[in-house]
KEBA-134667 format. One line per 2 residues: number of its first residue (from 1); their letters; for each residue x, y, z of C-alpha. Coordinates in steps of 0.001 Angstrom, whole numbers. Example, Ala and Ser with C-alpha at 12.3 -4.5 7.8 and 13.67 -1.06 7.14 Angstrom:
<lumdos>
1 = AS = 12300 -4500 7800; 13670 -1060 7140
</lumdos>
This chain:
<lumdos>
1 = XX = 20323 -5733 24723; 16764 -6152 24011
3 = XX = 15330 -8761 21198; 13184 -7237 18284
5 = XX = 11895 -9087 15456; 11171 -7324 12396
7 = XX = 8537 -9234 9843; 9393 -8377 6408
9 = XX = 11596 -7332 4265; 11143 -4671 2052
11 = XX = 12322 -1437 1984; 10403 -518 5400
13 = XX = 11850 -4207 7481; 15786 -3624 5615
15 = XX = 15460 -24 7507; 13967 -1091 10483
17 = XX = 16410 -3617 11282; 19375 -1934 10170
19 = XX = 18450 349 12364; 17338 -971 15404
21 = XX = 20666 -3652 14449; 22448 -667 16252
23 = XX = 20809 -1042 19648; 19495 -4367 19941
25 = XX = 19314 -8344 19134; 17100 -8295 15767
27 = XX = 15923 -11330 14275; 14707 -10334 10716
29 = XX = 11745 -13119 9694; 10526 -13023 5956
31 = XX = 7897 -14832 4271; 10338 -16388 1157
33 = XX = 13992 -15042 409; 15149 -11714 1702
35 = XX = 14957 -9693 -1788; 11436 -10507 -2105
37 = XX = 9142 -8188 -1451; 6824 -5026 -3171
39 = XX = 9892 -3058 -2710; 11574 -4878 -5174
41 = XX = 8873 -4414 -7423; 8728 -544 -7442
43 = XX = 8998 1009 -10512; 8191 4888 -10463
45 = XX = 10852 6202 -7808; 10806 7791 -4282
47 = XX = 9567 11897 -3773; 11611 14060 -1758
49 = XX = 12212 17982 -1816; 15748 17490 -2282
51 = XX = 16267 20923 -4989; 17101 23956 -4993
53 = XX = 13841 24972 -7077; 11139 22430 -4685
55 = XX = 10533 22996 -764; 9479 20812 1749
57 = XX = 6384 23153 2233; 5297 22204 -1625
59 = XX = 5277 18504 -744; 3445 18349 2175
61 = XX = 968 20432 54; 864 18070 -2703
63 = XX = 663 15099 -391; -2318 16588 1397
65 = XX = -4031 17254 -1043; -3678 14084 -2500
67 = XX = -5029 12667 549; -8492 13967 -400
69 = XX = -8641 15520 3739; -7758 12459 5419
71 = XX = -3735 12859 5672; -3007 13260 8849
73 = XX = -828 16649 8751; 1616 15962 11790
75 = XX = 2747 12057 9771; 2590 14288 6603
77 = XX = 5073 16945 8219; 7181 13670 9309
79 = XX = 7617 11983 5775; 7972 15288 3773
81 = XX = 10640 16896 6472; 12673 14059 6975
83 = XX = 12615 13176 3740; 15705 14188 2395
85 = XX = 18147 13279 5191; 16455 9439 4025
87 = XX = 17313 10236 574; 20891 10637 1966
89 = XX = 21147 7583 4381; 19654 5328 1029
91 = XX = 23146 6885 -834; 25060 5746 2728
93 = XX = 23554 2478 1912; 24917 2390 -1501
95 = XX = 21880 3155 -3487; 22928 4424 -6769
97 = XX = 20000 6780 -7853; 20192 7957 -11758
99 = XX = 21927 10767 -12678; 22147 14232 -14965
101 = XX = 25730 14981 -15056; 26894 15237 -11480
103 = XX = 23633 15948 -9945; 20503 13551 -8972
105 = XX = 18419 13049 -12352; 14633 13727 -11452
107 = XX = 10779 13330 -12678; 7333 14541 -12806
109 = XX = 4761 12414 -11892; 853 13097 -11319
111 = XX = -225 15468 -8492; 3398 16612 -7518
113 = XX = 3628 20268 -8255; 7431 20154 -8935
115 = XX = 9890 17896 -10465; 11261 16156 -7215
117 = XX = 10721 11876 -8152; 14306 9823 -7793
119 = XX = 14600 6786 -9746; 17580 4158 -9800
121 = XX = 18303 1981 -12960; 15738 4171 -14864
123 = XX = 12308 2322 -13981; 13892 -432 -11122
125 = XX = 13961 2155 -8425; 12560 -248 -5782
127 = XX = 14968 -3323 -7355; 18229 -1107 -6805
129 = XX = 16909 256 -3053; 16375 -3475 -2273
131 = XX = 19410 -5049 -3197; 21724 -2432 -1694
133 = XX = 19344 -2455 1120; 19872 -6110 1698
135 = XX = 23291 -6454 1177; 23695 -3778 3759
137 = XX = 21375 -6368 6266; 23424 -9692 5269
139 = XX = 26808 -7466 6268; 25317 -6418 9801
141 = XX = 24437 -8009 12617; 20899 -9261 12413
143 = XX = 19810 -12670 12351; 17761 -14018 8712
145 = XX = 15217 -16258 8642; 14110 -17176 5411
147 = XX = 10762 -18670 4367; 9395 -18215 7767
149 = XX = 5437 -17520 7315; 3889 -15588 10169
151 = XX = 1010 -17387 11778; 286 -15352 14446
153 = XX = 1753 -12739 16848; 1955 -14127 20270
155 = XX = 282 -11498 23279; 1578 -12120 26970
157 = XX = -496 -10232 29530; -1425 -7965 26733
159 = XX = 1622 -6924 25430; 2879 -8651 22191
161 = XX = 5818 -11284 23438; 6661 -12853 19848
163 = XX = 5804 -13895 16691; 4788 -17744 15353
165 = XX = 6160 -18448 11755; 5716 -21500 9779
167 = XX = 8214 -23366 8421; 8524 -24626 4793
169 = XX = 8456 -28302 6330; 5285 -27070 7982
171 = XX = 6624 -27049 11221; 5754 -24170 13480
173 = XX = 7912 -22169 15531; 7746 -19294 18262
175 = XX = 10391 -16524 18100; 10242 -14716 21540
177 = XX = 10566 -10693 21280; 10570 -7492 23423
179 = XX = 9706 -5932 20742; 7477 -6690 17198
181 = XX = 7927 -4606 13978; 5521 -5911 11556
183 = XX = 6395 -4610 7640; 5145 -7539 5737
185 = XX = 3520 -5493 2852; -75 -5011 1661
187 = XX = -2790 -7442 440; -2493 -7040 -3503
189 = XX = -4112 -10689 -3521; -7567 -9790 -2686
191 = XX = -8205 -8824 -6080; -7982 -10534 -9079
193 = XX = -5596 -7703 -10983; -2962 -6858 -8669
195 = XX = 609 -4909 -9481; 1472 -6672 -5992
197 = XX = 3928 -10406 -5799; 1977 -13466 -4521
199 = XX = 3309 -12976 -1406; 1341 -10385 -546
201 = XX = -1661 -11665 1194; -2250 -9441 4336
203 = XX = -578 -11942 6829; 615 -8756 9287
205 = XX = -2653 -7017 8854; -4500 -9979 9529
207 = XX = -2084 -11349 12449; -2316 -7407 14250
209 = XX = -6064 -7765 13743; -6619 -11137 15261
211 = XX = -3988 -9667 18286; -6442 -6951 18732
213 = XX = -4541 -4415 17122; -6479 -1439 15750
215 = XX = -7475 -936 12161; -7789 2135 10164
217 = XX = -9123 2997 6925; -9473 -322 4706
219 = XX = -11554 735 2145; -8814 2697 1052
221 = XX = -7423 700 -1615; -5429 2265 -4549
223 = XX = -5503 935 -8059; -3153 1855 -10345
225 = XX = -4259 3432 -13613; -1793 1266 -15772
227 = XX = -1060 -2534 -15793; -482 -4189 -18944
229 = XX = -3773 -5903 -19470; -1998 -9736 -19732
231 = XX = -2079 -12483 -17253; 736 -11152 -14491
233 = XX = -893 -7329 -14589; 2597 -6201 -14373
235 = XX = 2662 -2232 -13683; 3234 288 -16223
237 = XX = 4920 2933 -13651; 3004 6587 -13866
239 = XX = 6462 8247 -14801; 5803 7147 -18427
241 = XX = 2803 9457 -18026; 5263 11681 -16697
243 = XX = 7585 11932 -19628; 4475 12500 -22140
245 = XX = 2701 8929 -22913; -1122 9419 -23317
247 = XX = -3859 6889 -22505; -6214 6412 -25377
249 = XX = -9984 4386 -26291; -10327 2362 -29213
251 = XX = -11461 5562 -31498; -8066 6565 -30737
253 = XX = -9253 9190 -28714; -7600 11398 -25421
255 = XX = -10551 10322 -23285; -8973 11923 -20489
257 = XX = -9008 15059 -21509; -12567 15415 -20579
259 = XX = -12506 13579 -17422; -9742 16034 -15454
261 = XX = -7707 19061 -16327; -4388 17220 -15615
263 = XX = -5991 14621 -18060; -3255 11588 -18056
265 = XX = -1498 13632 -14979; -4719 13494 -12637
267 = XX = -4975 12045 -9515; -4168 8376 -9552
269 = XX = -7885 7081 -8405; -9257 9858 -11008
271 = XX = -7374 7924 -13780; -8132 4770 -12729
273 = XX = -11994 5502 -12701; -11283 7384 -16118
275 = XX = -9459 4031 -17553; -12502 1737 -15899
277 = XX = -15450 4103 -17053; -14101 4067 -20858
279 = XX = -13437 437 -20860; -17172 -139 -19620
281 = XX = -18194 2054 -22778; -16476 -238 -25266
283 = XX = -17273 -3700 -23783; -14697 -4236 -21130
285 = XX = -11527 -3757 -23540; -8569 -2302 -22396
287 = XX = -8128 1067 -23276; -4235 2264 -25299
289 = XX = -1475 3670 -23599; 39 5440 -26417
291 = XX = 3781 6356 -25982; 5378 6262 -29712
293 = XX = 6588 9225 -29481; 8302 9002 -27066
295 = XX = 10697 6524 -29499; 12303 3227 -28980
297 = XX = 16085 4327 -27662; 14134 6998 -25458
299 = XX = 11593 4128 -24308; 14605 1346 -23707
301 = XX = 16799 3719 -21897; 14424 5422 -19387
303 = XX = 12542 2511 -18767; 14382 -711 -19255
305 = XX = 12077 -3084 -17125; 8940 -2099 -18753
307 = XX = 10783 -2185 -22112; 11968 -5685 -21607
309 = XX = 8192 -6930 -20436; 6179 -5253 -23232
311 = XX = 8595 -7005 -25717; 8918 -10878 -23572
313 = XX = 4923 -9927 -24356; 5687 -9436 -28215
315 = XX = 4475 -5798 -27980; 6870 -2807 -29188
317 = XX = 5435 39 -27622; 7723 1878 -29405
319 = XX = 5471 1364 -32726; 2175 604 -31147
321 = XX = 1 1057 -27878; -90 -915 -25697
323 = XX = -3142 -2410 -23912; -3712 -1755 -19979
325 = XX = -6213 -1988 -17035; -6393 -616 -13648
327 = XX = -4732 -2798 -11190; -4925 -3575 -7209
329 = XX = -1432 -1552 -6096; -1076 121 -2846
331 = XX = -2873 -393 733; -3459 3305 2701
333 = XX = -5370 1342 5185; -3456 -1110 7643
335 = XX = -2544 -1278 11279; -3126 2321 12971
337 = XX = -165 3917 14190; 1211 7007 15504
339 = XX = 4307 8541 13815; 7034 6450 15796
341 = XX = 5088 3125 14280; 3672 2556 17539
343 = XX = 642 545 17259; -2510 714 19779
345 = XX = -921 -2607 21116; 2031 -2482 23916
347 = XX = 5096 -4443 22161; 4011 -4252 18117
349 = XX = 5540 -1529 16024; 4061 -1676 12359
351 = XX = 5808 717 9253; 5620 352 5519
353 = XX = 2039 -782 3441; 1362 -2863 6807
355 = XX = 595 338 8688; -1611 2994 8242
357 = XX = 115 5869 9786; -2196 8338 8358
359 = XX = 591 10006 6047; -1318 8949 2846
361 = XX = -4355 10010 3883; -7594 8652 1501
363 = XX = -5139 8388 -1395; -1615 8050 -1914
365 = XX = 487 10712 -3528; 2839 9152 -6334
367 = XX = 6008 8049 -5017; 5340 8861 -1515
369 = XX = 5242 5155 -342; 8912 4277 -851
371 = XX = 9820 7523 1494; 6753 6467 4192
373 = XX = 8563 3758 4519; 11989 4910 4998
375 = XX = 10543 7776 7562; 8820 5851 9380
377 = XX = 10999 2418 10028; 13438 5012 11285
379 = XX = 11469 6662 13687; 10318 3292 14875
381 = XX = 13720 2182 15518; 14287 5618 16921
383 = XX = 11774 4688 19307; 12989 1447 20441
385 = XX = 16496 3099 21063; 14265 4718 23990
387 = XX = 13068 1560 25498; 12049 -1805 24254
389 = XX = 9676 -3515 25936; 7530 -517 28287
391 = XX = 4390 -854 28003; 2909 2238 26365
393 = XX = -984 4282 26576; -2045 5362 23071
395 = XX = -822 8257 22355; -1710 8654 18365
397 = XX = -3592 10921 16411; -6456 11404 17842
399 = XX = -8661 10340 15244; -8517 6868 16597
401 = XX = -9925 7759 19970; -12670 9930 18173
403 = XX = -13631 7167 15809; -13304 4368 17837
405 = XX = -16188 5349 20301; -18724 5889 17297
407 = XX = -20206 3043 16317; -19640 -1098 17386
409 = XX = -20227 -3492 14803; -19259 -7345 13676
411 = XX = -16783 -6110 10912; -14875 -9632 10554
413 = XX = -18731 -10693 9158; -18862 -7573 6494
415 = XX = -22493 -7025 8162; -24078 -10783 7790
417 = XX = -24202 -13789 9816; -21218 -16245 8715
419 = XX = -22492 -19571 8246; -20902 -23217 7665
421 = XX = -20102 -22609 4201; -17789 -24169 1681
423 = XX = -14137 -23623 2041; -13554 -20274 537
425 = XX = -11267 -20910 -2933; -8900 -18119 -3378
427 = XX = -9176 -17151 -7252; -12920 -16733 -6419
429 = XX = -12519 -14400 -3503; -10447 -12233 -5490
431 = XX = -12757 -12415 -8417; -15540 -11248 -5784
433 = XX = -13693 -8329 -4562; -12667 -6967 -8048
435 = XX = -16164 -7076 -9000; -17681 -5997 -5071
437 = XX = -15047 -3885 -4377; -13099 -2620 -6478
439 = XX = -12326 639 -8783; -16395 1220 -8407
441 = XX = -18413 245 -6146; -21893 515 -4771
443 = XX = -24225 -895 -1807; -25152 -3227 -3853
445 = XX = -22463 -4500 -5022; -20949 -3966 -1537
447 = XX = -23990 -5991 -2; -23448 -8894 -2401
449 = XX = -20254 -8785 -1625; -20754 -9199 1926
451 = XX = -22958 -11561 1121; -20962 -13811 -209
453 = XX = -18133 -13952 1910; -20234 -14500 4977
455 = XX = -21201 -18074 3149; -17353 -18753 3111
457 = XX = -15175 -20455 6155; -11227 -20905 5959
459 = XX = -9727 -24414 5505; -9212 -26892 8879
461 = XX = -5936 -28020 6494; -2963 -26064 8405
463 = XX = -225 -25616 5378; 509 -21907 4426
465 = XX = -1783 -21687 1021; -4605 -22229 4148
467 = XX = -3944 -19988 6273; -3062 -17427 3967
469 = XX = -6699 -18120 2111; -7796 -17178 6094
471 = XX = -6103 -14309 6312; -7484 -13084 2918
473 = XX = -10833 -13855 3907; -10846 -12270 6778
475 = XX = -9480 -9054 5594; -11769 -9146 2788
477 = XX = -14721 -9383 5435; -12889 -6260 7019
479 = XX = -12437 -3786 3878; -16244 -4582 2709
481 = XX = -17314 -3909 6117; -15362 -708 5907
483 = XX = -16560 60 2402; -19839 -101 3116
485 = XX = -19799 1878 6143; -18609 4443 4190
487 = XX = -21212 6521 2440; -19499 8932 440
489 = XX = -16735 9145 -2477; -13029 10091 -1102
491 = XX = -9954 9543 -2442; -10092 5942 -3803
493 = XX = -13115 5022 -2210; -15124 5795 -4935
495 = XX = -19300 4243 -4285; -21218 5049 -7773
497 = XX = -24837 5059 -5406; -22524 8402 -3220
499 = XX = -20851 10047 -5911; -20095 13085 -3560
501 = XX = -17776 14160 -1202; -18772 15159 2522
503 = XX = -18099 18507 2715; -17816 18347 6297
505 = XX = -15243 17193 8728; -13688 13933 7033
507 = XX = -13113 11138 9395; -11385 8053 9315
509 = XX = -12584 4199 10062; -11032 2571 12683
511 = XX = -11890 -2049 12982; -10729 -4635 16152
513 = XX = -11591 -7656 16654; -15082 -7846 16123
515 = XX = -15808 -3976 15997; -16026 -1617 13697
517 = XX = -15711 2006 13616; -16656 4930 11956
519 = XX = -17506 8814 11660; -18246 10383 9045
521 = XX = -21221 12989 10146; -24089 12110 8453
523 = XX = -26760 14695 6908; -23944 17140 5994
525 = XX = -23411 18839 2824; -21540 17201 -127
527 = XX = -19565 17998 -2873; -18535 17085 -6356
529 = XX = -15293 14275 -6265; -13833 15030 -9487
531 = XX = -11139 17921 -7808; -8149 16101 -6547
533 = X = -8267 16471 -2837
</lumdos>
């Protein structure tokens, strides 16, 4: 029996070692108690062709599209065909989706072509899939370590051997593994408006990248059209767009309307530059998310969570709109992988926000994320079932290979020289990205960017607010670097100095250690961005 250690857990870790539970020792490590996570956070629901009406052939559409031509079509085939037999091992697990009579209740949300969005407890989809989820891991076999902060992986003859965690006494210690499944989340704290927890500060992406993992596609970062624009930015799920809530400017009017034909239903980067462009126009307010008529019982019924936390705010958005911002939400960038979560380093597996598996492509389809990560922590334990510990050639898309060789570059410096700066402070880095980096973007404000972080240097102190300020630093320097490299519009890279599209072959960016990689063919023709693929 082989030892795996799973980091994380959210939905993606809770699969992952429940799964691999069956085969194997599994030690499952998370950063503060087991239920916390994004997962738990996740309002909107998980997609799956599960009706009668919907085919698996209309998601994988949908979700390519959405991926504005970087989804890689064999991880899209995975998540949209397996799909449904996850759906059924989450109702194994207990998961007690919402209902319409004896059949599985359903919604719309932006970009899907058909009516095919689950959601548990109305709007706490990801807080019901969590806590059945983790009952299901306290009743099995693995091992829990609580409030164990990963430092670093550890690499043996290059092959990943372990993992270091921290302590909350500060103490360090080294959990030795045949095999590494990394699913500690996204980076929501590089920017200053986040839907993400505080725990999520890029620790698994930063850890893979100091390994010498590969990289892929940073600069991908979505932002969610709706957070409540109030100190905690807490999310306003898209589904209230989806049951007929409008977004309007202070005139009162439908600005989206003339921004996309789905107006409130476009894209979710398209909304979020709508949202950001309009506020710009009146000063920086928030624009109004209008959904009185939708009424109060309607409002308090479907979505309970949001209900409660527009009314703890001493709004009733039952009477009047309600004020909201775009919002750091989801990484499509992380660790590359190949569809069985295999990363291009022998011994680390990496599923969930943590990997980049190409599935999402340059922009994630709503409600696709829940189901990536289901998919694809299966397959990975799937994998293991086949043999932990074998060291492995890459065998991934082969965008990686193709990318890789392009171009070599110092991306941990985002393009300058670092220098012996002052310690970088953390509410100032994530002020810098949301201005450098953020819904818009541009050289320059890429270059200043850059700029500044290369002036910055992590903390000598060694206690976890430190080295998590290090990891966010670094992987600030990365997506910059990324950003910049990247001269067109796509998905939710959006650069206001490249407002177009390649028209060409779309390629993806690829970072290690001190490289950087991309290919997107230069002198090609481009088109217009405002389409949603």
């Amino acid at each position: 029996m082989a030892r795996v250690v799973v980091v994380g857990s959210g939905v993606a870790g809770l699969i992952a070692a429940l799964e691999a539970a069956r085969t194997h020792e599994v030690t499952v490590v998370t950063k503060s108690e087991l239920s916390e996570s994004n997962t738990a956070y996740a309002q909107g629901g998980i997609a799956a062709a599960v009706f009668p009406d919907d085919s698996v052939g209309s998601h994988i559409a949908d979700t390519l599209r959405a991926g504005a031509g970087l989804a890689v079509v064999e991880a899209v085939e995975a998540l949209c065909e397996e799909g449904p037999e996850r759906i059924l091992d989450l109702i194994a697990f207990g998961v007690e989706f919402d209902r319409s009579g004896d059949d599985l209740a359903r919604g719309l949300e932006a970009a899907h072509t058909h009516a095919r969005v689950l959601h548990a407890g109305g709007d706490a989809t990801g807080a019901e899939i969590e806590r059945a989820l983790v009952h299901a891991v306290r009743a099995s076999a693995a091992r829990i370590v609580e409030h164990a902060f990963l430092t670093d992986l550890v690499v043996t003859d290059g092959a990943v051997s372990g993992v270091e965690v921290m302590l909350d006494d500060g103490s360090t210690s080294e959990l030795p593994a045949d095999a590494v499944i990394l699913a500690s989340g996204g980076a929501g704290q590089l920017y200053s408006h986040t839907t993400n927890p505080a725990v999520t500060t890029g620790d698994g992406v930063a850890a893979a990248w100091r390994a010498g993992a590969a990289l892929a596609d940073l600069e991908f970062y979505q932002f969610h059209p709706t957070a409540l624009a109030l100190p905690g930015s807490f999310l306003v799920s898209e589904a209230v767009r989806g049951e007929g809530a409008v977004l309007r400017n202070d005139a009162g009017e439908r600005f989206m309307l003339a921004v996309h034909p789905d107006a409130e239903l476009a894209p979710r980067d398209v909304v979020a530059r709508g949202i950001a462009e309009e506020m710009a126009k009146q000063g920086g307010r928030p624009v109004l998310l209008d959904a009185t008529a939708l009424g109060a019982d309607f409002l308090a019924r479907r979505f309970p969570t949001i209900d409660a936390a527009c009314r703890a705010a001493g709004l009733d958005w039952s009477a009047v709109p309600v004020p909201v911002t775009p919002a750091a939400h989801y990484w499509m960038g992380g660790v590359a992988t190949d569809t069985h979560g295999r990363t291009t380093l022998p011994g680390l597996y990496a599923v969930g926000e943590v990997a980049c598996t190409g599935a999402h492509g340059a922009n994630r389809l709503a409600s696709n994320s829940l189901l990536e990560s289901i998919v694809f922590a299966h397959r990975a334990a799937a994998e293991l079932a086949d043999g932990v510990g074998e060291r492995w050639e890459w065998t991934g898309p082969s965008w990686i290979a193709e990318a890789a060789d392009v171009v070599a570059a110092d991306a941990a410096r985002g393009g300058g020289e670092v220098s012996a700066g002052d310690v970088v402070d953390r509410s100032e880095l994530r002020a810098l990205m949301w201005d450098g980096a953020g819904v818009h973007r541009s050289r320059e404000s890429l270059e200043a960017a850059a700029g500044a972080l290369a002036r910055k240097r992590p903390s000598d102190a060694r206690t976890r607010s430190a080295r998590e300020d290090a990891n966010l630093l670094d992987l600030a320097r990365l997506v910059v670097s990324a950003a910049l490299a990247r001269d067109e519009s796509r998905g939710a890279h959006f650069r206001s100095d490249f407002p177009l599209l390649h028209e060409g072959v779309a390629r993806h960016s690829v970072q290690v250690a001190g490289r950087r990689a991309l290919s997107p063919a230069p002198d090609i023709d481009r088109t217009e961005v405002t389409v949603p693929c």
